[in-house]
Structures are given as C-alpha cells and as structure tokens.
mmCIF file of the C-alpha atoms, coordinates in Angstrom:
data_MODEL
# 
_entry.id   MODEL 
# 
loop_
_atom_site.group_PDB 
_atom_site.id 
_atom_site.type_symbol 
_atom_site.label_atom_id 
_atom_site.label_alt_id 
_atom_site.label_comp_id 
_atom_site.label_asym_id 
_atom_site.label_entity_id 
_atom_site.label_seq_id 
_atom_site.pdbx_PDB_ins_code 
_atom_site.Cartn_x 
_atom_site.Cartn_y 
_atom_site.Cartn_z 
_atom_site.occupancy 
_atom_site.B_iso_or_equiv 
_atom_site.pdbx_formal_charge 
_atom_site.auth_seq_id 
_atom_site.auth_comp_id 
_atom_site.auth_asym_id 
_atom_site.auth_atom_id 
_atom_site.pdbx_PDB_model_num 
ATOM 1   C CA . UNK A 1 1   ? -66.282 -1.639  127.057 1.00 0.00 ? 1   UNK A CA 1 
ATOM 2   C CA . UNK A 1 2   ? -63.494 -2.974  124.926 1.00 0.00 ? 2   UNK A CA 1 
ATOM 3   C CA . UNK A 1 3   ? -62.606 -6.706  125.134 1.00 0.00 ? 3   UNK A CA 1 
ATOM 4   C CA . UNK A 1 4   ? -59.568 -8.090  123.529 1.00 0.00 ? 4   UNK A CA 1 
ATOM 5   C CA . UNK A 1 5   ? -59.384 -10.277 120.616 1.00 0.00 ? 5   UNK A CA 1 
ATOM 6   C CA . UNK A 1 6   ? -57.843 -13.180 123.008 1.00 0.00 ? 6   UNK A CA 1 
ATOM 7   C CA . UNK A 1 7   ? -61.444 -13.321 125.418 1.00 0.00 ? 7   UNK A CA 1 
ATOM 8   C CA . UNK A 1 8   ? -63.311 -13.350 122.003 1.00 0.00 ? 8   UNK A CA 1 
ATOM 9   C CA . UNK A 1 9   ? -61.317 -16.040 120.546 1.00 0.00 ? 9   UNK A CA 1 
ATOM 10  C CA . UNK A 1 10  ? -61.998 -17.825 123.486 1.00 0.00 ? 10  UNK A CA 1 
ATOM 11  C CA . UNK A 1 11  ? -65.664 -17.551 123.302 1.00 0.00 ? 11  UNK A CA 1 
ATOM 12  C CA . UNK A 1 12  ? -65.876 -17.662 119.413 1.00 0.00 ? 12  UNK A CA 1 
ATOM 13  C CA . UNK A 1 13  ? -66.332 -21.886 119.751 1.00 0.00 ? 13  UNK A CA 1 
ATOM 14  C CA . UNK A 1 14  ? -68.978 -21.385 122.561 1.00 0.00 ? 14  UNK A CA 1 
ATOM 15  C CA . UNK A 1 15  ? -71.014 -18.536 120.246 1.00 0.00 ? 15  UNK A CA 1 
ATOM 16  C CA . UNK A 1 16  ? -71.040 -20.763 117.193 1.00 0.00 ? 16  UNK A CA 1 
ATOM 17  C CA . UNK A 1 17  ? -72.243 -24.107 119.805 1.00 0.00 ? 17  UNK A CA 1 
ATOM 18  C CA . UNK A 1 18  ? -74.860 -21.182 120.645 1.00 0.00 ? 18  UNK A CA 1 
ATOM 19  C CA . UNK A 1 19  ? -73.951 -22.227 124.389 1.00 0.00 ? 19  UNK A CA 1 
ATOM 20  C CA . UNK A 1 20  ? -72.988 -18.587 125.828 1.00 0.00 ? 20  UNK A CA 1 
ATOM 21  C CA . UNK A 1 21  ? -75.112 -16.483 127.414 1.00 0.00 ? 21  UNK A CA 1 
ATOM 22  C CA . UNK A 1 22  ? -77.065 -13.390 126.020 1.00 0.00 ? 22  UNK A CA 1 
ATOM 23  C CA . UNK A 1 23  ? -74.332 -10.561 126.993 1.00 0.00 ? 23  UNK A CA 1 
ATOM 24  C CA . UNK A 1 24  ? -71.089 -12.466 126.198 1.00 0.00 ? 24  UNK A CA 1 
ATOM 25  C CA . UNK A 1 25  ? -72.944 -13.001 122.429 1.00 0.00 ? 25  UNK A CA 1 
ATOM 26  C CA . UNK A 1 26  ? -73.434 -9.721  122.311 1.00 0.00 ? 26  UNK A CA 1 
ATOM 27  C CA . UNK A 1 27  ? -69.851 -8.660  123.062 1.00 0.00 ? 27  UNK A CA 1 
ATOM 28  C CA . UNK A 1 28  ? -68.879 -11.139 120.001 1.00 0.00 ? 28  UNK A CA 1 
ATOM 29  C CA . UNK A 1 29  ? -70.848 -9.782  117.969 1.00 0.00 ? 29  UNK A CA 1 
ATOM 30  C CA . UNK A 1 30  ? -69.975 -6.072  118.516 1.00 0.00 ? 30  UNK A CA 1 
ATOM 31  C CA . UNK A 1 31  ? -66.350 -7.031  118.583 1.00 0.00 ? 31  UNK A CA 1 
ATOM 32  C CA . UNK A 1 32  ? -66.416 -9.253  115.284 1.00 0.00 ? 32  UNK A CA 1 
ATOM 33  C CA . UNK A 1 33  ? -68.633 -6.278  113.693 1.00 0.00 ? 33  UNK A CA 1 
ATOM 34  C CA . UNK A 1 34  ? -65.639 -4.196  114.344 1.00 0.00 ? 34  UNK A CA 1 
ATOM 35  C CA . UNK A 1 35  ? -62.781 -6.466  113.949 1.00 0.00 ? 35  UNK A CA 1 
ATOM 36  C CA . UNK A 1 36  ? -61.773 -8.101  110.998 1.00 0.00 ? 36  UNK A CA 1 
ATOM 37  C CA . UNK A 1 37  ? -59.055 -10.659 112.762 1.00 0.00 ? 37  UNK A CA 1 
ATOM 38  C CA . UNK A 1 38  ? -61.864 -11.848 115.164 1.00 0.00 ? 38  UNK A CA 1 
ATOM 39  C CA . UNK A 1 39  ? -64.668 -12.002 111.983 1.00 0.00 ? 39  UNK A CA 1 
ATOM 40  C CA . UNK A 1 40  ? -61.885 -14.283 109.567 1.00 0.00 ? 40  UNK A CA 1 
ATOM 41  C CA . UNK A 1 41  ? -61.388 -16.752 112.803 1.00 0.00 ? 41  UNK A CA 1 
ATOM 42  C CA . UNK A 1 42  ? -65.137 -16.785 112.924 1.00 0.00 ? 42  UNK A CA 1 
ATOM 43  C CA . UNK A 1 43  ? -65.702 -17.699 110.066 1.00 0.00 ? 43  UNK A CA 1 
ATOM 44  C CA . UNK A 1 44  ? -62.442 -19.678 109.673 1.00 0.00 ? 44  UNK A CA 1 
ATOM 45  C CA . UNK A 1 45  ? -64.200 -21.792 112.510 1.00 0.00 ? 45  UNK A CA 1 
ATOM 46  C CA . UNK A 1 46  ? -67.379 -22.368 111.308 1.00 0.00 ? 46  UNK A CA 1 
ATOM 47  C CA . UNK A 1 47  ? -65.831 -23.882 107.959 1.00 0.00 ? 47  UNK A CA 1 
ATOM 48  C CA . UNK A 1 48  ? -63.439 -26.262 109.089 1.00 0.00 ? 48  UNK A CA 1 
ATOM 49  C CA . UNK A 1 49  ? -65.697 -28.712 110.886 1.00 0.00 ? 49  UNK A CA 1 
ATOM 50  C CA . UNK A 1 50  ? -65.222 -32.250 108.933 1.00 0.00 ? 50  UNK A CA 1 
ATOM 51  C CA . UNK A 1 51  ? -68.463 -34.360 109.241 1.00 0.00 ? 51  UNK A CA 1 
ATOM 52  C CA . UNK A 1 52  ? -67.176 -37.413 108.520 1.00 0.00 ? 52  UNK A CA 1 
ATOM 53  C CA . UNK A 1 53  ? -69.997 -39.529 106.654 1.00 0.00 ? 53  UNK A CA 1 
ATOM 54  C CA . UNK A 1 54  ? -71.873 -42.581 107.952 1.00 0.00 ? 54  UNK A CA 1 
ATOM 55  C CA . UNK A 1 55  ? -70.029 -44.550 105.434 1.00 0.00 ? 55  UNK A CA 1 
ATOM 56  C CA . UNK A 1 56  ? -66.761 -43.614 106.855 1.00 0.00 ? 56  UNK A CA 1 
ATOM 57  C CA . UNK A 1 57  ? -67.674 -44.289 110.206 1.00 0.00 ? 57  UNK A CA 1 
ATOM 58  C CA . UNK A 1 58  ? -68.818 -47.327 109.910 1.00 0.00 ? 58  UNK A CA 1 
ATOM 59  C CA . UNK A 1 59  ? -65.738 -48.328 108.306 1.00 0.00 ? 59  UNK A CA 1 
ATOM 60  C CA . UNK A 1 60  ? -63.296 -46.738 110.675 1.00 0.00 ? 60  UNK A CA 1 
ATOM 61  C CA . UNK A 1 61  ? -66.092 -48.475 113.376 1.00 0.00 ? 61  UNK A CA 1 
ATOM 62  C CA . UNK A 1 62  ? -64.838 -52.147 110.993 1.00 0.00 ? 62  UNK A CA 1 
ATOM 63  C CA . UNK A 1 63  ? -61.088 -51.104 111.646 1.00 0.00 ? 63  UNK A CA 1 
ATOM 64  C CA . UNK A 1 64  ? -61.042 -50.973 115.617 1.00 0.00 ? 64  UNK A CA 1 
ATOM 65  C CA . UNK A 1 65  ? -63.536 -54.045 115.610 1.00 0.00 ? 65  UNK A CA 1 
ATOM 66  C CA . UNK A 1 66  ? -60.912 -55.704 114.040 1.00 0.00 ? 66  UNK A CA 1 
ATOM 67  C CA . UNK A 1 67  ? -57.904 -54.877 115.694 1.00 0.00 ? 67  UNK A CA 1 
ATOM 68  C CA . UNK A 1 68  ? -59.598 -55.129 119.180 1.00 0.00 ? 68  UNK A CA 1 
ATOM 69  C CA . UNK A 1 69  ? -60.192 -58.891 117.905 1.00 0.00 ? 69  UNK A CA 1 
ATOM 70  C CA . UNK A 1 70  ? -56.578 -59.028 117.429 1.00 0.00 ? 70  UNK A CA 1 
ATOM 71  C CA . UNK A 1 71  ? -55.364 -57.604 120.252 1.00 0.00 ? 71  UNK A CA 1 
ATOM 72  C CA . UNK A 1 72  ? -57.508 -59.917 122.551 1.00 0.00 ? 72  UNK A CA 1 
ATOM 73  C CA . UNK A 1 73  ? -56.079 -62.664 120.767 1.00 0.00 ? 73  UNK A CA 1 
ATOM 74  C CA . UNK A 1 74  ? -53.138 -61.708 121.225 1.00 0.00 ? 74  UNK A CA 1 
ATOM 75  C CA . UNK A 1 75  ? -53.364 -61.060 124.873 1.00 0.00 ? 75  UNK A CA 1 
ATOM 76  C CA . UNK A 1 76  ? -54.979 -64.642 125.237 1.00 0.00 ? 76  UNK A CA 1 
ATOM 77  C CA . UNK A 1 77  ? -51.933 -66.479 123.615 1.00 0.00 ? 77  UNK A CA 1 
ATOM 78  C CA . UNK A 1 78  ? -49.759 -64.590 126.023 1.00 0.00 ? 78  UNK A CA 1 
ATOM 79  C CA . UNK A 1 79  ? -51.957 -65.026 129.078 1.00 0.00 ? 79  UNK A CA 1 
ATOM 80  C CA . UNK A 1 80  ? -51.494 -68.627 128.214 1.00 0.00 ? 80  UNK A CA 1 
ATOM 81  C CA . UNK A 1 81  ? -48.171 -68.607 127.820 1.00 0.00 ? 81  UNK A CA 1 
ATOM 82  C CA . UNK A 1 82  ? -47.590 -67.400 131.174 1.00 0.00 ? 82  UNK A CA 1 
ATOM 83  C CA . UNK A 1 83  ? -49.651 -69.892 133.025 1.00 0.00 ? 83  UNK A CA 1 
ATOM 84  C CA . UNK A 1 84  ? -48.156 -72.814 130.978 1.00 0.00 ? 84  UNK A CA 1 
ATOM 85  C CA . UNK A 1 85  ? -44.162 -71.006 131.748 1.00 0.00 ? 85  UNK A CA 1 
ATOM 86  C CA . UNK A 1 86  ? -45.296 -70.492 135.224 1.00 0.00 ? 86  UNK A CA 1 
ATOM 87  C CA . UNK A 1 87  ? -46.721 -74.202 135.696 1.00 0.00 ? 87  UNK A CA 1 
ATOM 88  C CA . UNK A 1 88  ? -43.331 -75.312 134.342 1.00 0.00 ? 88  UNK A CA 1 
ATOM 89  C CA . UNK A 1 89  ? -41.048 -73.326 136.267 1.00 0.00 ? 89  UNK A CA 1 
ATOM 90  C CA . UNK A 1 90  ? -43.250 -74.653 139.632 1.00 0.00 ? 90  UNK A CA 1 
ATOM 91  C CA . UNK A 1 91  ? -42.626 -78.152 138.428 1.00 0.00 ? 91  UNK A CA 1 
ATOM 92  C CA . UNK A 1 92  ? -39.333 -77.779 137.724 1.00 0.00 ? 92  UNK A CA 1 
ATOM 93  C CA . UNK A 1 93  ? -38.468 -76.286 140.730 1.00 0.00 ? 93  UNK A CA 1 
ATOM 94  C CA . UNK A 1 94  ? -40.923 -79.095 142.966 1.00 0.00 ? 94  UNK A CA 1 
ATOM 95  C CA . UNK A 1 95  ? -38.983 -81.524 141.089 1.00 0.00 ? 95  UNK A CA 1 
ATOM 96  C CA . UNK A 1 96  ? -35.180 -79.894 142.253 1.00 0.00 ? 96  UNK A CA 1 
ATOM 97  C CA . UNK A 1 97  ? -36.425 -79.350 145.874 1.00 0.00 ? 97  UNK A CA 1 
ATOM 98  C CA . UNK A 1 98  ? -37.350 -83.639 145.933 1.00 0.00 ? 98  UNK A CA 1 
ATOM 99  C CA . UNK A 1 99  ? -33.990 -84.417 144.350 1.00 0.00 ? 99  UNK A CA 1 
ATOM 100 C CA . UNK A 1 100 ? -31.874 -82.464 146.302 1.00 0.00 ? 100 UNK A CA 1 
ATOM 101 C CA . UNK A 1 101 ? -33.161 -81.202 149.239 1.00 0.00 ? 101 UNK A CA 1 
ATOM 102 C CA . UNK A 1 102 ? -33.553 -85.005 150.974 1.00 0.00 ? 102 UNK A CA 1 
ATOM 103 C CA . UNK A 1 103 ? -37.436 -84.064 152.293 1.00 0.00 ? 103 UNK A CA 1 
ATOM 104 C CA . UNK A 1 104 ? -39.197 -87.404 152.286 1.00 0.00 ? 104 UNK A CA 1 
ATOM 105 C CA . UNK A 1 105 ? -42.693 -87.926 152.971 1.00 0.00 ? 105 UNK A CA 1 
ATOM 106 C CA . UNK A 1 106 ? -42.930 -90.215 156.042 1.00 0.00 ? 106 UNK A CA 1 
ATOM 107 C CA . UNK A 1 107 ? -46.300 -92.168 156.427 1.00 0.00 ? 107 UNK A CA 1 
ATOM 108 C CA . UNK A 1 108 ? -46.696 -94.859 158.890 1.00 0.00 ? 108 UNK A CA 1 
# 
C-alpha cells in the first residue's frame, strides 16, 4: 500500500515521540526507506529540538518572577486608585445632592 508523503509527515513527530502504534511505524519506516523527502524531514526533525539548559531556565524562570511582581504592583496601585476616585466621586456627589437638592434630615 502506498501512503503519501503528507500522512507520513504527519506521523513523523509521533514515530520519533515513539507514541504510534506498531503498523503506522512500520509504514514510516518503509516509506522513509524509500523516500528521500520524508527521510531529510526525519531527520531534519530529530535535530532541531533546542533543550534549553537548566541555567537558562532558571533565568528565564527569574524574568517572569519579576515582571509578575511588577505587574501585581502595578495592578494594586490602580486597584487603589479606583477605590480612592470612586470614594471621591460618592462624596462629591453626597455632598451636591445636600446642597442642592433641599433633603433635610428631620428628627424629633
């Protein structure tokens, strides 16, 4: 049976994870015995996976520690912001409804 280069490029990434099943790595590997497109993306694929060391991730780890610090700080100052605008614009407008709107507070 003769499967296309587009089904085996599709299951290249699950043959190299070892993660397909018995007959579809045996159709790979007929077809990439047979087909030098499919073999160079093969091997193109099992080549270009960066592992990034444990230096670099702990320092890209540093970065987003960092700006997640920021960027709660940042959210704070705002949140605060708001409550103190919002406490403001309630006075302001508690204050314009007593002056002008002749509501007085009877007790007796």
């Amino acid at each position: 049976m003769k499967i296309s280069c587009d089904i085996i490029k599709d299951l290249l990434p699950l043959y190299i994870d070892g993660v397909c099943s018995g007959d579809s790595e045996a159709a790979a590997l007929e077809h990439i015995a047979s087909c030098e497109n499919c073999n160079a993306e093969l091997q193109a694929m099992r080549g270009s996976i960066p592992i990034n060391s444990a230096e670099q991730n702990l320092k890209e780890a540093e970065a987003v520690k960092n700006l997640s610090k920021k960027w709660k700080k940042v959210m704070t100052k705002s949140l605060l912001k708001g409550i103190l605008i919002t406490i403001i614009t309630l006075a302001a407008f508690a204050l314009l409804i007593y002056l002008f709107a002749d509501i007085r507070i009877v007790t007796g």
